[in-house]
TITOR-715978 format. One record per residue (C-alpha): residue number from 0; residue in one letter; x, y, z. Coordinates in pm, 1 decimal. Each point is the difference from the previous one (the first is absolute). Layout:
# TITOR-715978
<r><n>NUM</n><res>A</res><xx>X</xx><yy>Y</yy><zz>Z</zz></r>
...
# end
This chain:
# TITOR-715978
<r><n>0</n><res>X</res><xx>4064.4</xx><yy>-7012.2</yy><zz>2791.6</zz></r>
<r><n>1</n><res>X</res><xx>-45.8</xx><yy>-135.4</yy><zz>-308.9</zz></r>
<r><n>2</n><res>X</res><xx>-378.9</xx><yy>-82.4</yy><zz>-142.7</zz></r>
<r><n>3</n><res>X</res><xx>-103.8</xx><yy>-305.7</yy><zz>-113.9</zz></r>
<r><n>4</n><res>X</res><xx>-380.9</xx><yy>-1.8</yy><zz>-204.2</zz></r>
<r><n>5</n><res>X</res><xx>-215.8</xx><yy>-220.5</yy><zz>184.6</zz></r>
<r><n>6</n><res>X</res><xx>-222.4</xx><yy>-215.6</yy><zz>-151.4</zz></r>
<r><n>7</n><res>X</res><xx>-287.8</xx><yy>34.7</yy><zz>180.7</zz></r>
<r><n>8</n><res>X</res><xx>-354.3</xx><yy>130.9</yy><zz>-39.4</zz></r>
<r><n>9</n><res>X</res><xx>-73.8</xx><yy>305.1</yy><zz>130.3</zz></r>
<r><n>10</n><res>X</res><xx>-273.0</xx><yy>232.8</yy><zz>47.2</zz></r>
<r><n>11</n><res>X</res><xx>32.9</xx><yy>357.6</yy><zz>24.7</zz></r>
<r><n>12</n><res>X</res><xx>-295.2</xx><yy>258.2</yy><zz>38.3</zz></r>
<r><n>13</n><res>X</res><xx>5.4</xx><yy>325.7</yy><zz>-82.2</zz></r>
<r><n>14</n><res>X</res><xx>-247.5</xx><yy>264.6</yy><zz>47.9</zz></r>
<r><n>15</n><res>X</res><xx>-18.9</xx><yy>257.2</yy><zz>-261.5</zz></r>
<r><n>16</n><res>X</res><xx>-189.1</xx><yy>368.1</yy><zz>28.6</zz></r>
<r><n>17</n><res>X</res><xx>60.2</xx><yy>202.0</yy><zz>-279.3</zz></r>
<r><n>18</n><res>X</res><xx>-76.8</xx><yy>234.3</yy><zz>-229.3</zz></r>
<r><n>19</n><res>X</res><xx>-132.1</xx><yy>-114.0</yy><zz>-348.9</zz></r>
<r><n>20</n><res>X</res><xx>186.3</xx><yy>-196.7</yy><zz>-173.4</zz></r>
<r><n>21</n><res>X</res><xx>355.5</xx><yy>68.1</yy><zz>100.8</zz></r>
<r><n>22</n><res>X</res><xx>256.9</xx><yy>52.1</yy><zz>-294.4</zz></r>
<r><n>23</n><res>X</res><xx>331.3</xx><yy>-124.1</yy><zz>162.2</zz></r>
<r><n>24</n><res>X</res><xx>-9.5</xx><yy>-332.7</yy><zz>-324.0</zz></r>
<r><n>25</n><res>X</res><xx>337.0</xx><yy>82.2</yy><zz>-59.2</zz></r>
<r><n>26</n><res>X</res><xx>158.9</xx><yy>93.2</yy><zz>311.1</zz></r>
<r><n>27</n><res>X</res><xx>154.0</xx><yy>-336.2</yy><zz>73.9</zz></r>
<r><n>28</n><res>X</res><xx>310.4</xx><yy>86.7</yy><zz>206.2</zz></r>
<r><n>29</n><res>X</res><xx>-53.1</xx><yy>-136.8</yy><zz>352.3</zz></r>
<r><n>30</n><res>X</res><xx>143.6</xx><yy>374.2</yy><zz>178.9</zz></r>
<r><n>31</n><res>X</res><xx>-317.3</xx><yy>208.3</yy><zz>61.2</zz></r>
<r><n>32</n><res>X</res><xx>-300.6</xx><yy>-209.5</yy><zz>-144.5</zz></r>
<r><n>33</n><res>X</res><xx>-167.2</xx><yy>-84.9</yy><zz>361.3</zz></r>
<r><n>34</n><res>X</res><xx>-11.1</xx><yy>410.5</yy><zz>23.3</zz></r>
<r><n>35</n><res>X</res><xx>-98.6</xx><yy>26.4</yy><zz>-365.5</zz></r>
<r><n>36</n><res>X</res><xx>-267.8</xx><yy>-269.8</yy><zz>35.3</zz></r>
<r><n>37</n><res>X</res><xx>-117.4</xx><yy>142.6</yy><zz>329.6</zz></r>
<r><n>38</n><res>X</res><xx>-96.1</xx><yy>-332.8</yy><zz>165.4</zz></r>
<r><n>39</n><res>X</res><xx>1.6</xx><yy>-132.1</yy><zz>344.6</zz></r>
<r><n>40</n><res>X</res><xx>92.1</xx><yy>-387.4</yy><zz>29.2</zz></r>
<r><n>41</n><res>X</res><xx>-41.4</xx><yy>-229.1</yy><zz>237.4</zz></r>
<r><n>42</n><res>X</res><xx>23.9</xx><yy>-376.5</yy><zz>28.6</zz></r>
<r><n>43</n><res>X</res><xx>269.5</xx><yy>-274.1</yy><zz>84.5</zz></r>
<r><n>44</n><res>X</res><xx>287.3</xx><yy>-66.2</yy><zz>-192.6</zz></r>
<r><n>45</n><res>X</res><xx>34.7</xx><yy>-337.9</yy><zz>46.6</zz></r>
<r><n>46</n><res>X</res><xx>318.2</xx><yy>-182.3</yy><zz>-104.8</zz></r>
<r><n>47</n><res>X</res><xx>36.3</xx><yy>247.4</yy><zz>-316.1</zz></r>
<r><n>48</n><res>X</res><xx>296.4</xx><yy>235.0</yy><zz>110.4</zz></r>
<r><n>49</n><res>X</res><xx>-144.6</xx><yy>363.0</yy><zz>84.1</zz></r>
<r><n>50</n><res>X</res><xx>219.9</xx><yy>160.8</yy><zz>-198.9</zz></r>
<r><n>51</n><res>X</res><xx>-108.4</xx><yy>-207.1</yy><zz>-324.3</zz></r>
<r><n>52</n><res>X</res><xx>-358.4</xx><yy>-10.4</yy><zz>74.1</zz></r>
<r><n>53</n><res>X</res><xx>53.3</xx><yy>419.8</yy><zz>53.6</zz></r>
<r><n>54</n><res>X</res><xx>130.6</xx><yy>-2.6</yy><zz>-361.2</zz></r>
<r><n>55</n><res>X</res><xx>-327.2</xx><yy>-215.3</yy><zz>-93.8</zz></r>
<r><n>56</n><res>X</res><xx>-191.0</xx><yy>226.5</yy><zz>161.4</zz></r>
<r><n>57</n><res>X</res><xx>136.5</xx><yy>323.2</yy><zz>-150.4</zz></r>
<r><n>58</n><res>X</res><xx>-68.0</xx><yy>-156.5</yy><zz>-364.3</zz></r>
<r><n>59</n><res>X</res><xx>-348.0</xx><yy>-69.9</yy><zz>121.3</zz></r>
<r><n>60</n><res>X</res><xx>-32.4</xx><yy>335.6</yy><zz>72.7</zz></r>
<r><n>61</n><res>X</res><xx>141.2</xx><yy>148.2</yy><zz>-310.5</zz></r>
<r><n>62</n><res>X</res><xx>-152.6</xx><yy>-217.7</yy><zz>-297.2</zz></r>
<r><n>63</n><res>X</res><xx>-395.5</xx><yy>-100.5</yy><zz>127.7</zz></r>
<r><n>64</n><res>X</res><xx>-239.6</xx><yy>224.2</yy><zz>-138.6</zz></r>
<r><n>65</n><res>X</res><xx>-287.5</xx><yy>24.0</yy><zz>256.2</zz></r>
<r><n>66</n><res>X</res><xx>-364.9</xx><yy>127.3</yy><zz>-56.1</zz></r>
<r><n>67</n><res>X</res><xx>-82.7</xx><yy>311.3</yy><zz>137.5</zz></r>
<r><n>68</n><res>X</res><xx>-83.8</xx><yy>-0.1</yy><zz>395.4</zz></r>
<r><n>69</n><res>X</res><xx>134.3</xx><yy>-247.2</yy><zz>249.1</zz></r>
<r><n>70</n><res>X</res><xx>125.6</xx><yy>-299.0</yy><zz>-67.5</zz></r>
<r><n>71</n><res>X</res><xx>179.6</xx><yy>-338.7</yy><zz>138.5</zz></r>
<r><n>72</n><res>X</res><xx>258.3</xx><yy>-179.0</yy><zz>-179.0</zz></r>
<r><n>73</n><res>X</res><xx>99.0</xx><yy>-351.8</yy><zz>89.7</zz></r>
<r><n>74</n><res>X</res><xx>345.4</xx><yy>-72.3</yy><zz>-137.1</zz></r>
<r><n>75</n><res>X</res><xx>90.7</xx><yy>-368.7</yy><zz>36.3</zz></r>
<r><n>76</n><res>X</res><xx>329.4</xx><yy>-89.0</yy><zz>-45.8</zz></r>
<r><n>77</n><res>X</res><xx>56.8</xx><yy>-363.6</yy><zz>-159.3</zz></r>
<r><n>78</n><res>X</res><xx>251.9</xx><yy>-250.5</yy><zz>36.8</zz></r>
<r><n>79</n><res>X</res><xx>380.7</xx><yy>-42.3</yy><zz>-240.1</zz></r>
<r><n>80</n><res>X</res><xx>89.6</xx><yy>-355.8</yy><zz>-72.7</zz></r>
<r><n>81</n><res>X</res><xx>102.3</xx><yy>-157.3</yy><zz>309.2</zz></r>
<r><n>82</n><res>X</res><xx>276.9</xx><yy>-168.4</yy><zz>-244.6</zz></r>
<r><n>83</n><res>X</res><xx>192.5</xx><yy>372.0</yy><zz>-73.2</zz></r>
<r><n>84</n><res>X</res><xx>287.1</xx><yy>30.6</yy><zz>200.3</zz></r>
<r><n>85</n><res>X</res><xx>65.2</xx><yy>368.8</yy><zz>24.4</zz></r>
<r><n>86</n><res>X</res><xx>334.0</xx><yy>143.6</yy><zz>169.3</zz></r>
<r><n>87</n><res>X</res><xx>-13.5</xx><yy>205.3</yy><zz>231.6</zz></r>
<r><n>88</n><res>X</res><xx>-23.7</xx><yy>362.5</yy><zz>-52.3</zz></r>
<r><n>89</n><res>X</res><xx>29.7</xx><yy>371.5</yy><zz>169.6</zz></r>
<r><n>90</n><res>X</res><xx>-251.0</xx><yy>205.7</yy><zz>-218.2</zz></r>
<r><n>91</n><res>X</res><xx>-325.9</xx><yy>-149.0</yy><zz>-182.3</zz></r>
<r><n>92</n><res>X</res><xx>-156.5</xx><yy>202.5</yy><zz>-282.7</zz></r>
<r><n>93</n><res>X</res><xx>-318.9</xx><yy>-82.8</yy><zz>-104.7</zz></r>
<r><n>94</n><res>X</res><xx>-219.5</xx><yy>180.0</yy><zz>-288.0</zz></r>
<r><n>95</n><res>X</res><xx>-244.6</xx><yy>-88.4</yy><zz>-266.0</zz></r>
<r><n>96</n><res>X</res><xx>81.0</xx><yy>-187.9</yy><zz>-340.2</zz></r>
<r><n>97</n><res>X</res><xx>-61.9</xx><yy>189.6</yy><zz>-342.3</zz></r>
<r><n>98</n><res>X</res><xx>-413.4</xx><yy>-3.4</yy><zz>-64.9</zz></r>
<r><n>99</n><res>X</res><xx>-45.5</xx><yy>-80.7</yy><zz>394.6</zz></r>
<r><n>100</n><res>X</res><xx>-216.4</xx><yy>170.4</yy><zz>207.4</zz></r>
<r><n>101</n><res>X</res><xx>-116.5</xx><yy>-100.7</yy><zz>400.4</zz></r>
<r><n>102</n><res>X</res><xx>-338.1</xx><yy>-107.2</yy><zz>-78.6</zz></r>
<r><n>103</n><res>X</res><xx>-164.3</xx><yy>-343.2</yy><zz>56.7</zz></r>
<r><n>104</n><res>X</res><xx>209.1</xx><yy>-257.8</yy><zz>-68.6</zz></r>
<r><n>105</n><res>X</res><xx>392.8</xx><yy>88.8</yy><zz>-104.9</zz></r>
<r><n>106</n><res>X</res><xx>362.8</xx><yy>0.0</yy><zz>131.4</zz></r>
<r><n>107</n><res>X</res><xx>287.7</xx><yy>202.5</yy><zz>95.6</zz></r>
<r><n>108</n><res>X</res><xx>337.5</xx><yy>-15.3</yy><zz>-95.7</zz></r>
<r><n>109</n><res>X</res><xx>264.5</xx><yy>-50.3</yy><zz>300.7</zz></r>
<r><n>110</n><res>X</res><xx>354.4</xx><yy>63.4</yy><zz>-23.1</zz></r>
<r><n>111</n><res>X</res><xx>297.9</xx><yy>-38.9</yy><zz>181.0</zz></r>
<r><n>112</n><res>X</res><xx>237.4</xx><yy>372.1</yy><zz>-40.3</zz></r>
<r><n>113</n><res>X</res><xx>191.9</xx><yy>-87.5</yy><zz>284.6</zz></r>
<r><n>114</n><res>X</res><xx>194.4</xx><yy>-334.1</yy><zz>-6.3</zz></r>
<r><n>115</n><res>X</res><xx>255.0</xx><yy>-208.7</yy><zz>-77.6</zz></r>
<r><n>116</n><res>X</res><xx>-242.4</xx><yy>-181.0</yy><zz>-249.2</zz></r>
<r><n>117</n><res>X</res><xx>-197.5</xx><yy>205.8</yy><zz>-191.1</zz></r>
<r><n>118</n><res>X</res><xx>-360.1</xx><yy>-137.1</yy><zz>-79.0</zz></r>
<r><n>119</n><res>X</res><xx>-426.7</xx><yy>56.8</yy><zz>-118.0</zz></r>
<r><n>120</n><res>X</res><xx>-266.7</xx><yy>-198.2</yy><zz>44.7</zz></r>
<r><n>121</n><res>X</res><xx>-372.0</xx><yy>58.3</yy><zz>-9.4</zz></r>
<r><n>122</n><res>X</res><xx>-238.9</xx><yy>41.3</yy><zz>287.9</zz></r>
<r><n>123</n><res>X</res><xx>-361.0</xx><yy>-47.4</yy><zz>-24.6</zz></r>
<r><n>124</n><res>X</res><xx>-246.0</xx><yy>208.5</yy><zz>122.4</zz></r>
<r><n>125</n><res>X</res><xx>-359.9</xx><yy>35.9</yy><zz>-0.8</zz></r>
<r><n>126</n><res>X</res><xx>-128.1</xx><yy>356.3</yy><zz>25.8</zz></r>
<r><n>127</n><res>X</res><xx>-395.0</xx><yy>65.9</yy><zz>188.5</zz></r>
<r><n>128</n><res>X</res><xx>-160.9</xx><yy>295.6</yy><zz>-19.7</zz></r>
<r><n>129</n><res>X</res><xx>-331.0</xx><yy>72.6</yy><zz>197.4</zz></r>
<r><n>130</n><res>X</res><xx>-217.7</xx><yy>230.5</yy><zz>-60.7</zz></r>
<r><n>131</n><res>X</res><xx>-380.9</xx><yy>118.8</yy><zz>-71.0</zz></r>
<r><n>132</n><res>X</res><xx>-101.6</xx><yy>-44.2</yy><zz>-344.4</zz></r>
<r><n>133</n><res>X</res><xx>-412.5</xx><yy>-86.8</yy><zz>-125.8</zz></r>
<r><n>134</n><res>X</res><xx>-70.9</xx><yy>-398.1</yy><zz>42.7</zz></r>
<r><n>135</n><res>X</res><xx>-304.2</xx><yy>-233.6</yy><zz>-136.4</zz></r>
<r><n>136</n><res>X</res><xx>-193.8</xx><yy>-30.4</yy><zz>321.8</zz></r>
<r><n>137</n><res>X</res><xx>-157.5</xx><yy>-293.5</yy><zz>-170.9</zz></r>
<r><n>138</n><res>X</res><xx>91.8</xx><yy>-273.7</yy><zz>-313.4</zz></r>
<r><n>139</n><res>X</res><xx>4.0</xx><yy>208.6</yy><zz>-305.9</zz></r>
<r><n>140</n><res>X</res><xx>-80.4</xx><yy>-224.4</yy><zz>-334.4</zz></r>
<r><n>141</n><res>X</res><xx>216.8</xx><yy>23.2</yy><zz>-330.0</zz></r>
<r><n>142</n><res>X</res><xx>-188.2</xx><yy>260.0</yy><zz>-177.2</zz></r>
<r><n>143</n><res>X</res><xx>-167.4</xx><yy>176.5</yy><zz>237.4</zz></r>
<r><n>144</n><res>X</res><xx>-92.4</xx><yy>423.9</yy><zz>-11.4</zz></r>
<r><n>145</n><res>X</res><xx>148.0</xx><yy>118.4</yy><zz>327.2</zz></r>
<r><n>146</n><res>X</res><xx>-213.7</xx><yy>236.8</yy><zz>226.3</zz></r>
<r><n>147</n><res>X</res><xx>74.5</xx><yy>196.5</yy><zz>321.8</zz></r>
<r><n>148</n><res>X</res><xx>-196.6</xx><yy>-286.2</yy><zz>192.0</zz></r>
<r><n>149</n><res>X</res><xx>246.8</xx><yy>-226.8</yy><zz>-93.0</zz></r>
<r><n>150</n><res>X</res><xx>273.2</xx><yy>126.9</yy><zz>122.4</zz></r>
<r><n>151</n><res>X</res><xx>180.0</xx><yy>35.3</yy><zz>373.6</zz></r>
<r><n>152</n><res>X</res><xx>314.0</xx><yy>123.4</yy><zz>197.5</zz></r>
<r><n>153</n><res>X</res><xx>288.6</xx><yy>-201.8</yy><zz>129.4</zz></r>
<r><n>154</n><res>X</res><xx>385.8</xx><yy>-22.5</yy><zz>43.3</zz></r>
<r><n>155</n><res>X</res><xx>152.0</xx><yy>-224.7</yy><zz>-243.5</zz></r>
<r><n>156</n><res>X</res><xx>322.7</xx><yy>-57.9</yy><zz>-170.6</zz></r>
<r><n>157</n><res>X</res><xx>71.2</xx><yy>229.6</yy><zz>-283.2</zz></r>
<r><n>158</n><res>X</res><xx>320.7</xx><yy>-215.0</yy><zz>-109.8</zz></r>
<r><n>159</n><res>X</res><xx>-166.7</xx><yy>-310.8</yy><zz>27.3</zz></r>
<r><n>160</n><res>X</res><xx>6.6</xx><yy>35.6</yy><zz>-422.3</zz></r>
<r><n>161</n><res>X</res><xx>190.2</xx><yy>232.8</yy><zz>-237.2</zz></r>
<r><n>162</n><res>X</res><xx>-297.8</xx><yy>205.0</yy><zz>-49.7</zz></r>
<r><n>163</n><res>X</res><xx>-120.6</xx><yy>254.0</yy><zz>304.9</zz></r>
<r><n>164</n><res>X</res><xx>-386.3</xx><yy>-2.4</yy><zz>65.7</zz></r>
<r><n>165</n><res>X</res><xx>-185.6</xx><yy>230.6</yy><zz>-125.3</zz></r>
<r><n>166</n><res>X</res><xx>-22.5</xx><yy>257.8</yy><zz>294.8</zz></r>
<r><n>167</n><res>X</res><xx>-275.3</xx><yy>201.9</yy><zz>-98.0</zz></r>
<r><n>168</n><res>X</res><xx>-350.9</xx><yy>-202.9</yy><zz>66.9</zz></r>
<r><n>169</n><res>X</res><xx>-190.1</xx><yy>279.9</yy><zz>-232.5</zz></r>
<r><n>170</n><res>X</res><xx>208.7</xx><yy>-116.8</yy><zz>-289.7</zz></r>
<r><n>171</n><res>X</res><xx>-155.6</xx><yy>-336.2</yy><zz>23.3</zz></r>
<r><n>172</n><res>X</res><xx>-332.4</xx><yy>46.2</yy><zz>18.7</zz></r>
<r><n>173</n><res>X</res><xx>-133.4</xx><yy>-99.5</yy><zz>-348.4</zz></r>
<r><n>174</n><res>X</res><xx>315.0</xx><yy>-190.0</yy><zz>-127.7</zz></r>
<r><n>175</n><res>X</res><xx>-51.6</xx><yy>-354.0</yy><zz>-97.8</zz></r>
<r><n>176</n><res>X</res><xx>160.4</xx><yy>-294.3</yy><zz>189.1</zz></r>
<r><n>177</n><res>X</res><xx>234.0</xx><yy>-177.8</yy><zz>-277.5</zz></r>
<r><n>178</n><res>X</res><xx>80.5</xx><yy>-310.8</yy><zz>279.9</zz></r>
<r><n>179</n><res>X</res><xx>-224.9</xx><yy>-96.1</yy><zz>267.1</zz></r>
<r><n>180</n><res>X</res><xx>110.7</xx><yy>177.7</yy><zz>341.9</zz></r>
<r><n>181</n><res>X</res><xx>29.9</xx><yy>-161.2</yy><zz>381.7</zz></r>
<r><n>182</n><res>X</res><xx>-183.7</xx><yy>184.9</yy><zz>249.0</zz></r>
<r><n>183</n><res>X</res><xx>234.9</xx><yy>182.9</yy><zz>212.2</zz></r>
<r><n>184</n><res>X</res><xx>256.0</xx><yy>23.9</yy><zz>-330.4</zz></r>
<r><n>185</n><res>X</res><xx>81.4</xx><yy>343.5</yy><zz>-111.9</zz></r>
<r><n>186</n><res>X</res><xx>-59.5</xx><yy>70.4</yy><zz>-431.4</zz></r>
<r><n>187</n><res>X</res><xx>293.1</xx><yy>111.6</yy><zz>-187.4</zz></r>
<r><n>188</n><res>X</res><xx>70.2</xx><yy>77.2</yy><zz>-344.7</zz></r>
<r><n>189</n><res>X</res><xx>16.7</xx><yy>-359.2</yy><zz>-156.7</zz></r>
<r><n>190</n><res>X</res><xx>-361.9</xx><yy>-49.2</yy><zz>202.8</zz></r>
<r><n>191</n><res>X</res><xx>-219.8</xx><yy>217.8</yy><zz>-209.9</zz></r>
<r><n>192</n><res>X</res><xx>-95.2</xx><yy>-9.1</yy><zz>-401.4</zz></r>
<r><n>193</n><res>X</res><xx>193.0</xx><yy>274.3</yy><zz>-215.6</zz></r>
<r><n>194</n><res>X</res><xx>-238.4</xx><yy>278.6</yy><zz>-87.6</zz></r>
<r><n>195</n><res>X</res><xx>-92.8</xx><yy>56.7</yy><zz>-359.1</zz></r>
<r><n>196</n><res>X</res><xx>-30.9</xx><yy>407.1</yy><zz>-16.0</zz></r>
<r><n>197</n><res>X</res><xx>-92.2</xx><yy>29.8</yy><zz>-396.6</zz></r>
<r><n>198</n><res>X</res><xx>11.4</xx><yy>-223.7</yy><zz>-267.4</zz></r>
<r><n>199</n><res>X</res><xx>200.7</xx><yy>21.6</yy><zz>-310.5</zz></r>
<r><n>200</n><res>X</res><xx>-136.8</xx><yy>250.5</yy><zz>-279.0</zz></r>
<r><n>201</n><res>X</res><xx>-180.1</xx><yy>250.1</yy><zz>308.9</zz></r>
<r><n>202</n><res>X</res><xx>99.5</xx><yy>371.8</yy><zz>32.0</zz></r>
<r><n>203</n><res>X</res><xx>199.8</xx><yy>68.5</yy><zz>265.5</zz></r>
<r><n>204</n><res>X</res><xx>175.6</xx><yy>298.0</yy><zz>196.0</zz></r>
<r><n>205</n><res>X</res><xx>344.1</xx><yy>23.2</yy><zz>28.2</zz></r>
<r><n>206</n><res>X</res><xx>215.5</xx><yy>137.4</yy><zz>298.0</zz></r>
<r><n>207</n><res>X</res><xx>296.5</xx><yy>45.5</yy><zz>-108.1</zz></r>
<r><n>208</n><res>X</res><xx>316.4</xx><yy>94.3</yy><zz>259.4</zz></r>
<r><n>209</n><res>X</res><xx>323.3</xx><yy>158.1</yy><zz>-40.7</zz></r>
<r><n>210</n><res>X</res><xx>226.4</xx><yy>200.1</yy><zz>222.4</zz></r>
<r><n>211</n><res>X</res><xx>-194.7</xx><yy>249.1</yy><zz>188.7</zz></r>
<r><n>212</n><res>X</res><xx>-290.8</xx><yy>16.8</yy><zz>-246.6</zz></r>
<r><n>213</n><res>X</res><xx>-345.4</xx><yy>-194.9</yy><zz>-73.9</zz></r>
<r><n>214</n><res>X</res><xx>-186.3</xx><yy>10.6</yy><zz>-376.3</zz></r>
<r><n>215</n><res>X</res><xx>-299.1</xx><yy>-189.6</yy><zz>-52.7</zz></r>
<r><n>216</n><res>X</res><xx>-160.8</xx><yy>-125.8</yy><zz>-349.3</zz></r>
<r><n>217</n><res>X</res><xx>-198.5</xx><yy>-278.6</yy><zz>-162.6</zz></r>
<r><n>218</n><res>X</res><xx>117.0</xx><yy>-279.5</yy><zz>-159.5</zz></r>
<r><n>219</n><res>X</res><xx>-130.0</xx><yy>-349.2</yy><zz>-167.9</zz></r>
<r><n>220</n><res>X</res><xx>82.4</xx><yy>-341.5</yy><zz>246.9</zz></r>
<r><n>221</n><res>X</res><xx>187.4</xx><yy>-252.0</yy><zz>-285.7</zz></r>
<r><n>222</n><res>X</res><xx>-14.2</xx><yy>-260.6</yy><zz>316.0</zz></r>
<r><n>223</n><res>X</res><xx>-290.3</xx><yy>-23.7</yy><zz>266.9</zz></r>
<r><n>224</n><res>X</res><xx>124.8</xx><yy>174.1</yy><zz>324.9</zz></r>
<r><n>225</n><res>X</res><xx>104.4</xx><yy>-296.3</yy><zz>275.4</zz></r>
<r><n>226</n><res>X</res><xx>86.0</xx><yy>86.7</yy><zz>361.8</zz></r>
<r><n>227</n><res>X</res><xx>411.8</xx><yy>-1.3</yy><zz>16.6</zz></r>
<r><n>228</n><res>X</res><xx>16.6</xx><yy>-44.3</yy><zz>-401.5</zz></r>
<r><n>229</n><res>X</res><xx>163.9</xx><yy>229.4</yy><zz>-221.4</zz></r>
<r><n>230</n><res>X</res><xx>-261.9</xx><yy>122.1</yy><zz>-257.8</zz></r>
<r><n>231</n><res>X</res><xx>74.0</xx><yy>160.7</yy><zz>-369.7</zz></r>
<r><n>232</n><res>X</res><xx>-184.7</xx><yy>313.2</yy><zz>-58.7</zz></r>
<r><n>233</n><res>X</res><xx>-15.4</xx><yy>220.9</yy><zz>-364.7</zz></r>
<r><n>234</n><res>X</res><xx>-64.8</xx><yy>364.7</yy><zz>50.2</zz></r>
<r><n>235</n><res>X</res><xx>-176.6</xx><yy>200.4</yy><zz>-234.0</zz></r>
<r><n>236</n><res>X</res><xx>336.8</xx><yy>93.4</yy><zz>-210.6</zz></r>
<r><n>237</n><res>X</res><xx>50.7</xx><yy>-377.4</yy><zz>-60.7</zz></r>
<r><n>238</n><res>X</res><xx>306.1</xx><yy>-13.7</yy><zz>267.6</zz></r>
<r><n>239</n><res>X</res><xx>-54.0</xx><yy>-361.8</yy><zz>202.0</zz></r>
<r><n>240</n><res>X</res><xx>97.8</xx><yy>36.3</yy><zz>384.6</zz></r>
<r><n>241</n><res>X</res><xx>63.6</xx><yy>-246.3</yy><zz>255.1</zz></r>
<r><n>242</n><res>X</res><xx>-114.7</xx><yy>50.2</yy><zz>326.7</zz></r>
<r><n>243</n><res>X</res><xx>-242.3</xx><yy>-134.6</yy><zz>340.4</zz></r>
<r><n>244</n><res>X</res><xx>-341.9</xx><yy>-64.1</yy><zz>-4.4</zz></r>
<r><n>245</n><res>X</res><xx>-38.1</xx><yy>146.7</yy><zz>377.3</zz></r>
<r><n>246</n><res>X</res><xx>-436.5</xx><yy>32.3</yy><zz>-35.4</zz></r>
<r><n>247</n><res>X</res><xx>-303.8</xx><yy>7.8</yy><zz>-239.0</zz></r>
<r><n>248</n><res>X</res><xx>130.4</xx><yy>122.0</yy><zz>-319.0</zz></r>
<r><n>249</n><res>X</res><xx>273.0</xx><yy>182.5</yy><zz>149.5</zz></r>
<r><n>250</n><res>X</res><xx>357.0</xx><yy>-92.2</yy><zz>-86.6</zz></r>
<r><n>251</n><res>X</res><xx>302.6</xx><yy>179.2</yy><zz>151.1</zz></r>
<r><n>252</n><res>X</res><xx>338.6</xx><yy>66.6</yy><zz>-235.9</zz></r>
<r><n>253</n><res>X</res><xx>315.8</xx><yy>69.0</yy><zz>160.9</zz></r>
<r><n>254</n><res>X</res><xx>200.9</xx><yy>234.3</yy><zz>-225.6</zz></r>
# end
């Protein structure tokens, strides 16, 4: 019988046990992903035909990137413009556009292989994913040095933002709050001040990396050495590297 999209909200729950973080990002053919994901699902389809909400479900499986340990993931599919009037048709496709990805809020591509009328629209979808990460367990002011005290355990959505939380509640612990923090609210990366490792004109070591080898030197820091922020570096023969300020006075080179 021919499909026909419905318009519809629904809300499909999946539960997902794996191990950490799954690499299927690019296996987006529907055959085989609910074995390659290794999920169980279970909810009710609603009015969104099983065999296109399986296809949904298959991408969901295939492109989220989940933090290590169990997890939950909401997906919530939206509504198409009650105004399209789409012909009827045998065999849906759905995948992701270029640059997409199923996480927080996005859409899917639908598109009718199988018809007299060929056809694509776009489907919403919002993408949930639950799981532990470190929380405020109280307000946290703009400015404020994080301690151990501070900090707490709950379920929250990873997806909610581009940016994961920071998983790790021992890498928070003396980073400064950049934006003041809601108790209950996990901290991600746009949360805390950059570090400052060294300042421009200080000595510092050098790591550089290459293909199955390490060497290590010292060098002169032309810019100070910010947290995510490529830093200039002269060695002692006068060459000037580029590479990552990663702690105090320590800069990493990848050759």
């Amino acid at each position: 019988m021919p499909l026909r999209p419905s318009v519809h909200t629904t809300l499909a729950v999946v539960e997902l046990r794996r191990r950490p973080l799954l690499h299927c990002l690019r296996a987006l053919l529907p055959a085989g992903l609910l074995a390659c994901a290794g999920m169980s699902a279970a909810g009710d389809e609603g009015s969104v035909d099983k065999g296109l909400a399986d296809q949904i479900r298959s991408h969901l499986g295939a492109a989220v990137v989940l933090p290590a340990g169990p997890a939950r993931v909401e997906l919530e599919v939206g509504r198409l413009d009650p105004r399209l009037k789409l012909a009827p048709c045998r065999r849906i496709e759905t995948k992701l556009p270029p640059a997409a990805q199923l996480w927080g809020r996005t859409r899917v591509v639908l598109r009718c292989a199988e018809g007299e009328r060929h056809w694509q629209v776009y489907l919403p979808v919002t993408v949930r994913v639950y799981a532990p990460a470190p929380v405020a367990r109280g307000a946290i002011a703009a400015g404020t040095v994080i301690t151990a005290a501070m900090l707490g355990q709950a379920e929250v959505d990873w997806a909610a933002e581009a940016a994961p939380p920071i998983a790790d509640a021992a890498a928070l612990v003396g980073r400064t709050v950049a934006r003041a923090t809601a108790a209950g609210a996990p901290l991600r990366g746009a949360d805390l001040r950059q570090r400052q490792f060294f300042a421009a004109g200080d000595t510092v070591v050098l790591w550089a990396r290459g293909d199955g080898f390490t060497v290590s030197g010292e060098g002169q820091a032309l810019t100070a050495g910010v947290e995510g922020q490529p830093v200039r570096v002269r060695t002692d023969s006068g060459r000037v590297l580029t590479g990552m300020p990663v702690a105090g006075r320590r800069v990493e080179v990848q050759l």
